[in-house]
Residue frames as a rotation matrix with the C-alpha (Angstrom) as fourth column:
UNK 1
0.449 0.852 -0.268 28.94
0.799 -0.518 -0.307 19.08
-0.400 -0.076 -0.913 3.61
UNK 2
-0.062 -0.259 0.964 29.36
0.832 -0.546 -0.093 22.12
0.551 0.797 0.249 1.66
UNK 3
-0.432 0.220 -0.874 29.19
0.794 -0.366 -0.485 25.86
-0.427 -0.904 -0.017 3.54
UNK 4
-0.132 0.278 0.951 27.48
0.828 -0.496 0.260 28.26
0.545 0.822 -0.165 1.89
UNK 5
-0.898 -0.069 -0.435 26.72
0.294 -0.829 -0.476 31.86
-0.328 -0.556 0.764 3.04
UNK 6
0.022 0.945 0.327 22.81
0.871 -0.179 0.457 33.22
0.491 0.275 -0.827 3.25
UNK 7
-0.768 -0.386 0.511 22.40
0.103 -0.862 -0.497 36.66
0.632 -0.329 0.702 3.79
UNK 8
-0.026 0.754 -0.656 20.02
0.833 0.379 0.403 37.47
0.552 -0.536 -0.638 6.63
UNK 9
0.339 0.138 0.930 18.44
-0.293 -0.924 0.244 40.77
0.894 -0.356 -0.273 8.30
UNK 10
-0.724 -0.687 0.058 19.55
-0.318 0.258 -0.912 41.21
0.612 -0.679 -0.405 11.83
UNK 11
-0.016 0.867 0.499 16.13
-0.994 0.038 -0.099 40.76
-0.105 -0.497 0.861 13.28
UNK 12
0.679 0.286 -0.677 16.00
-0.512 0.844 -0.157 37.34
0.527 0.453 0.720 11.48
UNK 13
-0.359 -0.820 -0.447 19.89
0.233 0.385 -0.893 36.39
0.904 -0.425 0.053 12.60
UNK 14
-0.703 0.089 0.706 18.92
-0.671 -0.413 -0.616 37.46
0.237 -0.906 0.350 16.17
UNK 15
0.361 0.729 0.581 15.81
-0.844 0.520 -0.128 35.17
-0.396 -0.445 0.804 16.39
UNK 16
0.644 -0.451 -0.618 17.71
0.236 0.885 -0.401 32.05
0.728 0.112 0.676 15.26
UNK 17
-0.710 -0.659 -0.247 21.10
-0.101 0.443 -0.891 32.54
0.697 -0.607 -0.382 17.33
UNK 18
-0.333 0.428 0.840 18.12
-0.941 -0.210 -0.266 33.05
0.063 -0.879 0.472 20.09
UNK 19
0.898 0.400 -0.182 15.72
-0.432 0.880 -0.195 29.39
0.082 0.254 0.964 18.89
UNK 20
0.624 -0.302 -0.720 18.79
-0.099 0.884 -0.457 27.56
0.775 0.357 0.522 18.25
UNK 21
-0.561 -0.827 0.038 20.33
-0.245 0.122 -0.962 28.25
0.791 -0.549 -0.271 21.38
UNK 22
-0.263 0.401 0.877 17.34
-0.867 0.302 -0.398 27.45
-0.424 -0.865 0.269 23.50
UNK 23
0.859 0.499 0.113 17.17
-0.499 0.866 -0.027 24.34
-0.112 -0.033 0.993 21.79
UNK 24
0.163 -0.879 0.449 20.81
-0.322 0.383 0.866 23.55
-0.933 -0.286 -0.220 22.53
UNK 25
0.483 -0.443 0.755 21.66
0.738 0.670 -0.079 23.26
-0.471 0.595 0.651 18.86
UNK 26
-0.597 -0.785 0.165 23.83
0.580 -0.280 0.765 25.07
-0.554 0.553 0.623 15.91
UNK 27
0.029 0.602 -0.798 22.48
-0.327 -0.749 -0.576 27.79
-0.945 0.278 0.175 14.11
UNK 28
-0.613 -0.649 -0.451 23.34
-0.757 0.319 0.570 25.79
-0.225 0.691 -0.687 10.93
UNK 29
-0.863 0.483 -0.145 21.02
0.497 0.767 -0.406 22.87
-0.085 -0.422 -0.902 12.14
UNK 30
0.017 0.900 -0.437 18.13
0.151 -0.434 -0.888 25.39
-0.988 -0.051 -0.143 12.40
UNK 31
-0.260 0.084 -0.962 18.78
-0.745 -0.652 0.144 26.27
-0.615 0.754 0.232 8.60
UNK 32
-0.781 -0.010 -0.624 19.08
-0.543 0.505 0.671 23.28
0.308 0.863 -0.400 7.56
UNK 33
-0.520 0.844 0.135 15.89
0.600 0.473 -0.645 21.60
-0.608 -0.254 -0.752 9.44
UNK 34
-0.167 0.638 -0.752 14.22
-0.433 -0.732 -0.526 24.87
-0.886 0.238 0.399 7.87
UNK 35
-0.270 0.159 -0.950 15.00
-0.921 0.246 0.303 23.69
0.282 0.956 0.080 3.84
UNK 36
-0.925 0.371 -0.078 14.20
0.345 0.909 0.235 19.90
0.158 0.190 -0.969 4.56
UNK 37
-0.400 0.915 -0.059 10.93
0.420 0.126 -0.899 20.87
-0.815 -0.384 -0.435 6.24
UNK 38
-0.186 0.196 -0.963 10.64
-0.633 -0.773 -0.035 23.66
-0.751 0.603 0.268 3.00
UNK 39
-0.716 -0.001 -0.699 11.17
-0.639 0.406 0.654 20.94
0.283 0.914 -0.291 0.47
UNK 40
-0.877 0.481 0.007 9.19
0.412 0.757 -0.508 18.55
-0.249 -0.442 -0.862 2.20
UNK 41
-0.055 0.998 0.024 6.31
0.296 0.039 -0.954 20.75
-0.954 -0.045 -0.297 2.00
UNK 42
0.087 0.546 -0.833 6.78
-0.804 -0.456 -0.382 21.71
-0.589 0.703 0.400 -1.30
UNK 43
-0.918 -0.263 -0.296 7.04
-0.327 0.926 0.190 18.03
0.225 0.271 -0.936 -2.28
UNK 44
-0.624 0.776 -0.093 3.65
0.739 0.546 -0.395 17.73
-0.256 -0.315 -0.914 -0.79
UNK 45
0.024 0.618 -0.786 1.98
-0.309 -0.743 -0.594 20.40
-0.951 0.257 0.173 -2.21
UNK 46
-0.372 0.261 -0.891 2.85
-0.928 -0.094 0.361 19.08
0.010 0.961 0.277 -5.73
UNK 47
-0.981 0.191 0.012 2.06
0.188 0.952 0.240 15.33
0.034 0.238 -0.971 -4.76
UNK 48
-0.605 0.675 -0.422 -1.54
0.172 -0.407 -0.897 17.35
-0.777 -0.615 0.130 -4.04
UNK 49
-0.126 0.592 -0.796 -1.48
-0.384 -0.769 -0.511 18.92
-0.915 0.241 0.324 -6.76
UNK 50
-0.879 -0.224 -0.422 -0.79
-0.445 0.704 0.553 15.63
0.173 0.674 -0.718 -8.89
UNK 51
-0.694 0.720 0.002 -3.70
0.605 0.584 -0.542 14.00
-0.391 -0.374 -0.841 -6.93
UNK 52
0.007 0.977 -0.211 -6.21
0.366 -0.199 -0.909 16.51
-0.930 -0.071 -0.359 -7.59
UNK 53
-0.247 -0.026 -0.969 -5.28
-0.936 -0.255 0.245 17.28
-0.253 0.967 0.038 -11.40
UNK 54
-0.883 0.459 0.098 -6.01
0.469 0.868 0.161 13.02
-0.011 0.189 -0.982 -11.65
UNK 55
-0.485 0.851 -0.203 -9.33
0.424 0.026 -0.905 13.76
-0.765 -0.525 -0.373 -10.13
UNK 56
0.048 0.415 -0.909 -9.92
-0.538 -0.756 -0.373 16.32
-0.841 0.507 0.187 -12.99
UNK 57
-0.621 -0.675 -0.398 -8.38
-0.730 0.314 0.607 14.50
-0.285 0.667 -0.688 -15.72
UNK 58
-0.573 0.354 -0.739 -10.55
-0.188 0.821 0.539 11.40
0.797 0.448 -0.404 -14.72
UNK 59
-0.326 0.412 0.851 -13.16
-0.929 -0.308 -0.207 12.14
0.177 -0.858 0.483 -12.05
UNK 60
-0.881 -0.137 0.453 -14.45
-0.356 0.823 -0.443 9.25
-0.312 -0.551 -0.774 -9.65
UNK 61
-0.284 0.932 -0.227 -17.80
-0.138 0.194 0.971 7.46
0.949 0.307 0.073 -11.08
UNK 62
-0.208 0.578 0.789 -19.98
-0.909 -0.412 0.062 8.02
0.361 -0.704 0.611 -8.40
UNK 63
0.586 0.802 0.111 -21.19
-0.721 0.454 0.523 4.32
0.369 -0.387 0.845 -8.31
UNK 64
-0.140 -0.899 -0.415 -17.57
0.301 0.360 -0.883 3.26
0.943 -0.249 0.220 -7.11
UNK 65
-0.675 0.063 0.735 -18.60
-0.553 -0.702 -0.449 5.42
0.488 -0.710 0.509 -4.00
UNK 66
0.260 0.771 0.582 -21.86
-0.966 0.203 0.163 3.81
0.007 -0.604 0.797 -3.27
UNK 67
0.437 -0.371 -0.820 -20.37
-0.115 0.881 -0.459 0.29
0.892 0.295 0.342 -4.41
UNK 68
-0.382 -0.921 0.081 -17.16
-0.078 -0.056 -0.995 1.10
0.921 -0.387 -0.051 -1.91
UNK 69
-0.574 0.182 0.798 -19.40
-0.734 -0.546 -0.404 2.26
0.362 -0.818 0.447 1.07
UNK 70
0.451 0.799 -0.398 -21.70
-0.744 0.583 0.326 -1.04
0.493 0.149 0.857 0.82
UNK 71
0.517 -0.472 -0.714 -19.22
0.125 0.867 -0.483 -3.05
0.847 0.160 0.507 1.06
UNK 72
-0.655 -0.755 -0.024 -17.71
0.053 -0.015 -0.998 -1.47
0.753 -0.656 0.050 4.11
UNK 73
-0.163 0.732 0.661 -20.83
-0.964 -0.261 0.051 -1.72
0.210 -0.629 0.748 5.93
UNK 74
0.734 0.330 -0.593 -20.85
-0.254 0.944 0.211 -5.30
0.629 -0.004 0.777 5.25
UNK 75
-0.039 -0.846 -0.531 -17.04
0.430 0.465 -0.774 -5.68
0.902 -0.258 0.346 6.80
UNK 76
-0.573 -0.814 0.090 -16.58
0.092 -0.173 -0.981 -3.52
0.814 -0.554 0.174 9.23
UNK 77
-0.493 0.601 -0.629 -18.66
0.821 0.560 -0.108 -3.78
0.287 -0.570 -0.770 12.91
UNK 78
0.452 0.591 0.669 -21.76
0.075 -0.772 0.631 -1.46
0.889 -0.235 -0.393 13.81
UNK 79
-0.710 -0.571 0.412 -20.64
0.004 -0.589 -0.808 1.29
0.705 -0.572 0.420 16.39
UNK 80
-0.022 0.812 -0.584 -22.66
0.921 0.243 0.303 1.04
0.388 -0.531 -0.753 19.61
UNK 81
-0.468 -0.195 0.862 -24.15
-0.042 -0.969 -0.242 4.60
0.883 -0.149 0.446 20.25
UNK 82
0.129 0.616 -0.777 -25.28
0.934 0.187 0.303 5.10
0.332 -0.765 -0.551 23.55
UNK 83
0.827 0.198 0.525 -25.25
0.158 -0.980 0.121 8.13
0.539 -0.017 -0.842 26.21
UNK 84
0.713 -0.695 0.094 -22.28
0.179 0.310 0.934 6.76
-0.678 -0.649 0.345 28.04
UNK 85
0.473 -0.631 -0.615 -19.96
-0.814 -0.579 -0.032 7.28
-0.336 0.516 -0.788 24.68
């Protein structure tokens, strides 16, 4: 592992040495859970924003919908509604 130095306000440094000591770990550990969880979401924000630039690019033909939904009425078993739940 590399070490790297991040500057930080004291308010900020103060609420981490506080979190990472009530969760019995390493202020270090809290930084780095922070960037995986950061990249993570910003890995999912562009796999979003891949998905919904498709959608534009080449929108769904509606009769794939009604096609799709037929067919899962045929497969899958009617829900029994009652007042019991």
């Amino acid at each position: 592992m590399k070490v790297i130095q991040v500057p930080m306000d004291d308010k900020l440094l103060r609420e981490m040495n506080r979190k990472a000591k009530a969760s019995k770990s390493t202020r270090a550990a809290v930084i780095r859970k922070a960037c995986e969880e950061y990249i993570r979401r910003l890995e999912e924000e562009e796999l979003d924003r891949q998905y919904i630039e498709g959608y534009r690019r080449k929108p769904e033909d509606p009769v794939w919908g009604r096609i799709g939904s037929h067919l899962a009425s045929e497969v899958w078993p009617r829900e029994k509604w009652d007042e019991k739940g």
